[in-house]
C-alpha positions in Angstrom: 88.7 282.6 -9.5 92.5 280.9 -9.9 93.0 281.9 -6.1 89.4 280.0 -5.2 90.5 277.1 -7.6 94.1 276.9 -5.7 92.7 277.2 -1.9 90.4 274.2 -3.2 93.3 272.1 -4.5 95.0 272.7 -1.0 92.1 271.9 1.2 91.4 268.3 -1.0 95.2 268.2 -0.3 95.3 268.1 3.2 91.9 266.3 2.9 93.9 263.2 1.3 97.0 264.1 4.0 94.6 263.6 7.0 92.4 260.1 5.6 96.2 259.0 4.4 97.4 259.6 8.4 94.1 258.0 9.7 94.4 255.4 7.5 97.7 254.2 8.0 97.7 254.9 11.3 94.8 252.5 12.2 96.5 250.0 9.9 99.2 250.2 12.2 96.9 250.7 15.4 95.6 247.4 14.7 98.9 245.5 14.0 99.9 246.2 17.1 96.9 245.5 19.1 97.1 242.3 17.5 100.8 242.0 18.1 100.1 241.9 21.8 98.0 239.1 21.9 100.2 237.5 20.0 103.4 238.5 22.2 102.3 237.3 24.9 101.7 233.8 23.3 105.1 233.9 21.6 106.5 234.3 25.3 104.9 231.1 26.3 106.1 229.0 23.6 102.3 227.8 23.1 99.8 228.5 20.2 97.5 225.7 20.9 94.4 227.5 21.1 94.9 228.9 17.7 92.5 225.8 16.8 89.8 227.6 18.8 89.0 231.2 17.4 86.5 231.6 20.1 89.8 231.3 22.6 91.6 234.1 20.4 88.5 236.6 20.1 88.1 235.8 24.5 91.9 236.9 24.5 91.7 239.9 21.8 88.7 241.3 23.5 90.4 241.3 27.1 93.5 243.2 25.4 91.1 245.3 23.2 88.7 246.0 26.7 92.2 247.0 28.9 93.2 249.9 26.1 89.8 251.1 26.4 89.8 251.5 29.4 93.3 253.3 30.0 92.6 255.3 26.8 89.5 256.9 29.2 91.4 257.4 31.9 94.5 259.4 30.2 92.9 260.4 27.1 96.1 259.5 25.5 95.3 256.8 22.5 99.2 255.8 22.0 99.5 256.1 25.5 97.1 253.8 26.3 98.4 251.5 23.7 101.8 251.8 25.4 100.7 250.7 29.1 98.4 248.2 27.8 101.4 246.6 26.1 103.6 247.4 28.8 100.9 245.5 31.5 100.2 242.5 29.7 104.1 242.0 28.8 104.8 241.6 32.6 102.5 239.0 33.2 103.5 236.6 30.5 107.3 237.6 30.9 106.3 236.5 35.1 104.3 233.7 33.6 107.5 232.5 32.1 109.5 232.3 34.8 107.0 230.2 37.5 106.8 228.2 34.7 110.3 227.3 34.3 110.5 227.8 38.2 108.0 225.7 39.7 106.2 224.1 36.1 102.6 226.6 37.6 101.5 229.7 35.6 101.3 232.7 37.7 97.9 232.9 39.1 95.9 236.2 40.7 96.5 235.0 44.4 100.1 235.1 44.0 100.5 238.9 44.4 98.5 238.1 47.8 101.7 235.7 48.5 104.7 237.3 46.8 107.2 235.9 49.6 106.1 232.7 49.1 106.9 232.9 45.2 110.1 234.9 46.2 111.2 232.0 48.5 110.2 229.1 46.1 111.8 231.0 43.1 115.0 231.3 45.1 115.6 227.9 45.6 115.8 227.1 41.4 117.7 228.4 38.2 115.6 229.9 35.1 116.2 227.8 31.5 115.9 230.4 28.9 114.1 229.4 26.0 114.5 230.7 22.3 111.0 231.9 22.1 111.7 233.7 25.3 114.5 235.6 23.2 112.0 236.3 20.3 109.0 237.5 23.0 111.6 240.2 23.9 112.3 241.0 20.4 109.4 241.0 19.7 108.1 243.2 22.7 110.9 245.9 21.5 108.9 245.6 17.8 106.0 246.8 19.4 107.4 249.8 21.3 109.1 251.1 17.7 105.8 250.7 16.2 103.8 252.5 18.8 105.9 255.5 18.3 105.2 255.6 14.8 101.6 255.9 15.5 100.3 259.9 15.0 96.7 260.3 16.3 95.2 263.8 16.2 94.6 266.1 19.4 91.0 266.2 18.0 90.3 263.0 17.6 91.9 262.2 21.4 89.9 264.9 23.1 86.8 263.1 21.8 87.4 260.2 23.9 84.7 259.9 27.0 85.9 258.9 30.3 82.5 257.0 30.7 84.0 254.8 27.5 85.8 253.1 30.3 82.3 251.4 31.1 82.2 249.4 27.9 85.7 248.1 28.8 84.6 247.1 32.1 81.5 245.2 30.9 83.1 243.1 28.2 86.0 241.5 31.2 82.9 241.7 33.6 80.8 239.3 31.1 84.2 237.1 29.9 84.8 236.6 33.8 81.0 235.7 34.3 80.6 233.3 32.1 84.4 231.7 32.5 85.4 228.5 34.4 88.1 228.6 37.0 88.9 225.0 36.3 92.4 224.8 34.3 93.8 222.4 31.8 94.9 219.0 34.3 98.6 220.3 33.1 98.4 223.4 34.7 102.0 224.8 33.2 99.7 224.0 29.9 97.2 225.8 29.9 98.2 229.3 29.1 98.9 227.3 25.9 95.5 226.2 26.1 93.3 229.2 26.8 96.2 231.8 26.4 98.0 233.9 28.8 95.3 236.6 29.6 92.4 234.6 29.9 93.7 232.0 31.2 95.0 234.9 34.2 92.0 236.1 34.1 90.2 232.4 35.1 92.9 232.6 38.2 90.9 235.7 39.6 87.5 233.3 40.0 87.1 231.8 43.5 90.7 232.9 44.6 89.1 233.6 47.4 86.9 231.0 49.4 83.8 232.2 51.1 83.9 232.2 55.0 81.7 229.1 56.3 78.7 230.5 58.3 79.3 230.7 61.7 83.2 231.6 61.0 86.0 232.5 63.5 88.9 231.4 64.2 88.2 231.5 67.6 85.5 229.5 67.1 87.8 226.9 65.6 90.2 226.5 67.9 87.8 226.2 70.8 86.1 223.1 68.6 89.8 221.9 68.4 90.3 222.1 72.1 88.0 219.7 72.5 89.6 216.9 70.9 92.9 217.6 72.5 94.5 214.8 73.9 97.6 214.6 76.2 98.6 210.9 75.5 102.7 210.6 74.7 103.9 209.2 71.7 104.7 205.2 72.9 107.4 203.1 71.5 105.3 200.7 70.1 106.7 199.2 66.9 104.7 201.1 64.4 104.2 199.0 60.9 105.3 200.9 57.4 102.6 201.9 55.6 102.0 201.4 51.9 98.6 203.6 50.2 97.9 203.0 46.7 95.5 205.2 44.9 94.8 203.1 42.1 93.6 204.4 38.7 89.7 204.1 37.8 89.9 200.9 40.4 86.3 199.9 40.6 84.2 196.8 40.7 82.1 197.5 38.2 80.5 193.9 38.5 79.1 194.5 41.9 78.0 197.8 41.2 75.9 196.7 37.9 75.8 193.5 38.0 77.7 192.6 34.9 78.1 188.5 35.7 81.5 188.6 35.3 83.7 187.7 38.9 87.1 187.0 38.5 88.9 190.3 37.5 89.0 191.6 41.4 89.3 187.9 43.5 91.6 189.1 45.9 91.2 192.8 46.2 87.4 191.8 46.5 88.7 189.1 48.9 90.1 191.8 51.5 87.7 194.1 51.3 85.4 193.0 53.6 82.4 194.0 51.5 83.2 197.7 52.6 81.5 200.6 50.3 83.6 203.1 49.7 82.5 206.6 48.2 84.3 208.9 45.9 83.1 212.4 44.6 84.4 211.6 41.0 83.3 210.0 37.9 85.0 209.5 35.3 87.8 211.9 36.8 88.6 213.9 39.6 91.4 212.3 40.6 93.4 215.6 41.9 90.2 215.7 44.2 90.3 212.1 45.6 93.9 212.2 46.6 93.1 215.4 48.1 90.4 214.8 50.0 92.7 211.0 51.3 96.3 213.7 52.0 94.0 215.8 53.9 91.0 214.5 55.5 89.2 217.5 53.6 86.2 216.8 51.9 86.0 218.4 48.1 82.2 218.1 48.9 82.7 222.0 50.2 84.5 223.2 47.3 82.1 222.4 44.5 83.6 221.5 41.0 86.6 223.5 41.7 90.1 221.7 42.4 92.2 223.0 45.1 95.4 221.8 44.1 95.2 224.4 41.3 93.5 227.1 43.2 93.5 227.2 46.9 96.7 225.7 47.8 99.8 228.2 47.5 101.3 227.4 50.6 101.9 224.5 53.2 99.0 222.9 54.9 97.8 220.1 57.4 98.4 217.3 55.8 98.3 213.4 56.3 101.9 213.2 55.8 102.8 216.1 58.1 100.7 213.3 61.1 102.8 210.4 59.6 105.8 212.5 59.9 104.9 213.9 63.4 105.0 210.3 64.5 108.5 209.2 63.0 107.8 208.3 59.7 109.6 209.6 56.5 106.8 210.3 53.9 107.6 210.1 50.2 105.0 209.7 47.1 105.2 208.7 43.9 103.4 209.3 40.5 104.8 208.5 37.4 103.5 210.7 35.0 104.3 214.6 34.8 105.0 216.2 37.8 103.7 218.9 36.2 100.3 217.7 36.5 97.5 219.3 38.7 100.7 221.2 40.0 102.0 218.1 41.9 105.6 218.6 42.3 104.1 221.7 44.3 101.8 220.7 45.7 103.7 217.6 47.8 106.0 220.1 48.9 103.7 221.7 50.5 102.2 218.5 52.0 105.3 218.1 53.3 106.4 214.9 52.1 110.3 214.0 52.2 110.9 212.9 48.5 108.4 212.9 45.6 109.0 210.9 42.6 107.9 211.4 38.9 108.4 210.4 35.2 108.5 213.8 33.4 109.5 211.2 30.0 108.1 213.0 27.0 106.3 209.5 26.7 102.6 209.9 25.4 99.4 208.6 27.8 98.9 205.3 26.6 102.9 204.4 26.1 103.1 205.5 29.6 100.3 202.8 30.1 102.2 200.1 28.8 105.6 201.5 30.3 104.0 201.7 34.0 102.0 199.2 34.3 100.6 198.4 38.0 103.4 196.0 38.2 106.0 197.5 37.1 105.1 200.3 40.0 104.5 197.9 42.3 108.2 196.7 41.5 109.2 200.3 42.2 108.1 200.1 46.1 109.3 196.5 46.2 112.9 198.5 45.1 112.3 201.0 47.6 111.2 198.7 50.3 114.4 196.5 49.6 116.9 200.0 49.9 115.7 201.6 52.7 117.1 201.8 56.4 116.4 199.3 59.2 115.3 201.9 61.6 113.5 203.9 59.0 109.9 203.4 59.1 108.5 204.8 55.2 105.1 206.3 54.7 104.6 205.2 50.9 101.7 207.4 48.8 101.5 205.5 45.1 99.3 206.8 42.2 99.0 204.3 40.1 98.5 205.1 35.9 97.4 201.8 34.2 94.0 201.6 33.8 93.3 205.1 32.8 91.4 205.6 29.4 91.7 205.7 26.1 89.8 202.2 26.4 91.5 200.3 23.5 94.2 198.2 22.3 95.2 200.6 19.5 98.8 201.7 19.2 99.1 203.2 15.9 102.9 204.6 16.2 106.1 204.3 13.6 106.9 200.3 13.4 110.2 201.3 13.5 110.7 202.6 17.1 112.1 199.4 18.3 111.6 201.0 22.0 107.6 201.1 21.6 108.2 198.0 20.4 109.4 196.5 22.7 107.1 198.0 25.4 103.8 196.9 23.2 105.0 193.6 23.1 105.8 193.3 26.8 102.4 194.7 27.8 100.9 192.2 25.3 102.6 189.5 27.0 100.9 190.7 30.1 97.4 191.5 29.9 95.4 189.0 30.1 92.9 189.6 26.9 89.7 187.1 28.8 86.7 187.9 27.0 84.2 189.4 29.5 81.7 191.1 27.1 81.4 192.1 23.1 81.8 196.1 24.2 85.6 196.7 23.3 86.0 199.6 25.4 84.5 197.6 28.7 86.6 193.9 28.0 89.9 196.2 27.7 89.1 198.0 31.2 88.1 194.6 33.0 91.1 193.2 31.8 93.3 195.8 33.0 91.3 195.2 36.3 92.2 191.9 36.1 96.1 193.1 35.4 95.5 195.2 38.5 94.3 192.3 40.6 97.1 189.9 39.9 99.9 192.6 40.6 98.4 193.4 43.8 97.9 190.1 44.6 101.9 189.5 43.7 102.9 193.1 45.7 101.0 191.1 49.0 102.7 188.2 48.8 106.1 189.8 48.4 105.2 191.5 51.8 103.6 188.8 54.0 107.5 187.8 54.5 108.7 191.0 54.8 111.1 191.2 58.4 109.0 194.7 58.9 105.3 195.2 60.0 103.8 196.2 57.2 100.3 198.0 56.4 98.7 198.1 52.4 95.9 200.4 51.7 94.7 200.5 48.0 91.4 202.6 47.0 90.1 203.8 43.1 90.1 207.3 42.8 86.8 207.2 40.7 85.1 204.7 38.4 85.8 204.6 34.0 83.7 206.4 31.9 82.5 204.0 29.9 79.4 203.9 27.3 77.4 200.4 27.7 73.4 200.1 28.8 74.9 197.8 31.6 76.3 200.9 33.3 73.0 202.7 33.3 71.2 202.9 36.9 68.7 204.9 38.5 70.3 205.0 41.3 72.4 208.3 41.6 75.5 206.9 44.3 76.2 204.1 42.3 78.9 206.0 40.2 80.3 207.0 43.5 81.6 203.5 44.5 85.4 202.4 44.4 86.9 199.7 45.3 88.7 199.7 48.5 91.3 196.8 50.0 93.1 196.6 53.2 95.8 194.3 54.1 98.9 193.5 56.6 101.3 191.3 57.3 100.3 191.0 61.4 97.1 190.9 63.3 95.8 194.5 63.6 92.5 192.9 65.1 89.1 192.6 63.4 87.8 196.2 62.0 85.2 196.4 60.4 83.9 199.4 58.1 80.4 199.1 56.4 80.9 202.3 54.4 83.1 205.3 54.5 84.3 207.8 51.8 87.8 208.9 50.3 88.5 211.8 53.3 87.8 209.4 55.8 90.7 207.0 54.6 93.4 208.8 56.8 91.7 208.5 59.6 90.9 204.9 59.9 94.7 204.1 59.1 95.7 206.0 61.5 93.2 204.6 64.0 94.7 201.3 63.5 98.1 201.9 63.0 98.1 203.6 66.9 99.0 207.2 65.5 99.5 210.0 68.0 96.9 212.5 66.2 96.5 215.9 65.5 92.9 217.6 66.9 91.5 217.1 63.9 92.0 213.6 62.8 90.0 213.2 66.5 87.6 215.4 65.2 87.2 213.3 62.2 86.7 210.0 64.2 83.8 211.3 66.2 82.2 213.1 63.3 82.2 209.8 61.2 80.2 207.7 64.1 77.7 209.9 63.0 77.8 210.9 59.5 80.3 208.1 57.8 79.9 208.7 54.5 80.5 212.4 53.0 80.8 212.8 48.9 80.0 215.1 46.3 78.2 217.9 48.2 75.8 215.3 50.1 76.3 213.1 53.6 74.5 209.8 55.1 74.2 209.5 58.6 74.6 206.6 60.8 70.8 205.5 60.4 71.0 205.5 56.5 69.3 208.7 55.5 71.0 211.7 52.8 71.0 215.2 53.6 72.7 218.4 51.5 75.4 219.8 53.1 73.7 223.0 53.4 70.6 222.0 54.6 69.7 224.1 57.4 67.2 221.8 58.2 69.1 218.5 59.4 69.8 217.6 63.0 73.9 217.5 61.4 74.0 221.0 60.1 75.9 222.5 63.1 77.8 219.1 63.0 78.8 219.7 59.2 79.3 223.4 59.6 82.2 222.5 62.3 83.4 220.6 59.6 83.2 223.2 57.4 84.7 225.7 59.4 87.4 223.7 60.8 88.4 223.1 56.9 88.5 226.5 56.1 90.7 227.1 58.7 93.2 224.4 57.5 93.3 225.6 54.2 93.1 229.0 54.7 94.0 230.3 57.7 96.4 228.0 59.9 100.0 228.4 60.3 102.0 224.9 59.8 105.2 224.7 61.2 
């Protein structure tokens, strides 16, 4: 009876032993489960998404879905956890440095171009942040507490290799139902969607789907056609100014507002030409892609290739400008950081790229650069430069992006921001155009935009140089008024356009085009020796002159989809299509 009583006592002993080891070591299981996610974050230096828990369950899961799915495979629980930590430490710590290398997050296609990355990351030095430091240490925290963990042979050998499914179909639906698009900082937005979901966004569309019809050969035999054999003449070729200018639209065409002054004399050069963009109320990145390249963004659907298509150099409209003598440089001054920019121009090939990476926020920057005081910049430039050096100039403007208001609720005691309210103040004009705040502050600006442009002409027209000004809106304001309600769907789609010179470049005369035509028609006029494709381009806008937002016009007025099989264009388009591809994909610039 004592022995039964004793063997009892042991058994509730060992009972207690084993739910004490469970216990803790689940405790500890999750801790470091958790700890990764957080790692990776701490590594980054960014915990903005902490404000959206549906962001940190999206990341836990991923980490959660990746242990599963190694813990089928070896059957090895702490194993497991150890490569799962081990996996989704390399990334951030390779996160980190493209980051501080090139200001882009590392993104899936880059283990398709790891020379590329090699070459770029040879050319810069790595600043070593303190919350690198306490990612390591904190990395090493992990590992000790991994090796703490005790789990059963039993409870191992229970594990299914067909668990591995479940892992698989929790990434499969995350990546489903995901958006490839990234924050417009790219370098930001593993702080904005964290590092493994935000990698995990990078593995949509990193791969373009062949055009129908596709070859190469097919391509180059298209390309043939427009060869031409003319050599380059010594014709005194004009510099060439192109100003993309923020949200630049005349909204009192379009709609009919009753108000005419804020545009006179951009409206006063544009000939009453329509010009098309693909954006509304954004897709800028898109606009000054489709001008540098002649591409349309009509074939790329709501994605942006600036952030995930272009990791290496490419045709460009610069590369032509270059070809033919000019030295190309741009200039946007905001972050260089944004829509991967500084990376981006490099491998557009443009000479010198300038930016203001000032800590400054959006609307101080608004004050600070006003169109103006850019337009002073190229002035500057224009004044400094060589006499035999003709300039290709590419300007993004930042003044009349939104917020929509006069607010500037910062410390009164920052004499700086001060000083650049009340210089901005002095400035804008503050007519009174209609009782909607938001609208009167973005005519005004339009008005501000007017007169500096009007001022940047005027500086020019005595210039000792030819000289050629192009200036375009990237996409119209989102603004909330009736009096920008339409049925009509294209009239969001209009920009304002202007072209001017400071010599007779003859009469030319262009109805309507859209943003990736741009290129070409300068360079029509200017006299450019160019490449097969720009020839392409002229030919295929006699015909269809207007491309934008996955829909064309032909010549006799009439809208077609771009994949509509149906049209007397489709092989036309699908040339186009293919010939883009190509560029962007599969061509070789030297």
């Amino acid at each position: 009876m004592k022995i039964k009583k004793k063997e009892k006592k042991i058994e509730e002993k060992n009972d207690k032993k084993e739910f004490s080891i469970i216990d803790k070591n689940m405790i500890l299981f999750t801790i470091v489960l958790i700890n990764i996610f957080f790692n990776t974050q701490i590594l980054i230096g960014g915990f903005s998404m902490l404000y959206y828990i549906e962001i940190i369950i999206i990341n836990f899961l991923l980490i959660v879905s990746l242990f599963i799915i190694f813990t089928s495979l070896t059957k090895k629980i702490k194993t497991s956890l150890l490569i799962t930590n081990i996996i989704i430490f390399i990334i951030a710590i390779i996160d980190y440095f493209l980051v501080e290398i090139r200001q882009v997050p590392l993104f899936f296609s880059d283990f398709f171009s790891l020379r590329t990355v090699i070459n770029v990351a040879d050319k810069y030095t790595v600043n070593f942040k303190w919350y690198f430091f306490l990612g390591i240490a904190d990395f090493i925290l992990n590992i000790f507490l991994i090796s703490k963990l005790n789990f059963e042979k039993e409870m191992e050998a229970r594990v299914k290799r067909r668990y591995s499914l479940f892992g698989f179909i929790i990434i499969i639906i995350i990546w489903s139902i995901s958006s490839p698009q990234m924050y417009f900082e790219t370098n930001l937005s593993d702080n904005t969607y964290g590092v493994i979901y935000r990698f995990l966004k990078t593995t949509k569309n990193t791969f373009t789907k062949k055009p129908e019809n596709y070859s190469k050969q097919r391509v180059e035999e298209i390309l043939a056609k427009y060869k031409k054999n003319e050599e380059e003449t010594n014709e005194d070729k004009p510099n060439v100014i192109v100003i993309m200018n923020e949200s630049l639209a005349d909204l009192n065409s379009v709609y009919n507002l009753g108000y005419n002054d804020n545009l006179n004399f951009i409206n006063s050069l544009s000939r009453n030409t329509k010009v098309y963009s693909a954006g509304y109320a954004g897709g800028t990145a898109n606009s000054e892609f489709e001008f540098l390249t002649g591409i349309s963004a009509s074939f790329y659907g709501r994605n942006i290739p600036y952030q995930q298509y272009i990791r290496d150099d490419i045709f460009s409209f610069p590369r032509v400008m270059k070809e033919n003598g000019y030295k190309a440089s741009a200039m946007h001054l905001y972050f260089s950081s944004s829509y991967n920019r500084k990376e981006i121009y490099d491998y557009m090939g443009f000479d010198e790229t300038i930016f203001d990476d000032d800590a400054q926020t959006l609307i101080v920057q608004k004050r600070l650069r006003t169109d103006k005081n850019v337009y002073n910049e190229i002035i500057n430039m224009f004044e400094n430069k060589k006499e035999d050096e003709k300039l290709f100039h590419f300007c993004i403007t930042l003044q009349n992006h939104m917020p929509y208001n006069m607010e500037f609720n910062y410390k009164k005691d920052n004499e700086e921001i001060k000083e650049i309210d009340e210089n901005f103040k002095k400035e804008y004009p503050n007519k009174h155009y209609t009782d909607n705040e938001q609208l009167n502050y973005y005519l005004n600006l339009e008005k501000m935009s007017d007169e500096a442009f009007e001022e940047l002409v005027k500086y020019f027209e005595n210039y000792n140089e030819k000289v050629i000004i192009l200036i375009f809106g990237d996409h119209q304001p989102y603004i909330q008024d009736e009096k920008l309600e339409t049925e009509d769907a294209f009239s969001k789609c209009f920009v304002s356009y202007a072209l001017w010179s400071n010599y007779d470049i003859g009469e030319y005369d262009i109805k309507e085009t859209s943003i990736n035509y741009l290129p070409v028609i300068l360079s029509d006029i200017i006299g450019l020796k160019d490449s097969e494709y720009f020839e392409f381009l002229k030919e295929l806008r006699k015909k269809i002159p207007v491309i934008v937002a996955g829909v064309y016009k032909d010549i006799e007025g009439n809208w077609y989809y771009v994949e509509d099989k149906n049209s007397k264009y489709y092989d036309l388009i699908n040339q186009y299509d293919c010939i883009q591809y190509y560029l962007m994909h599969e061509k070789t610039v030297e």
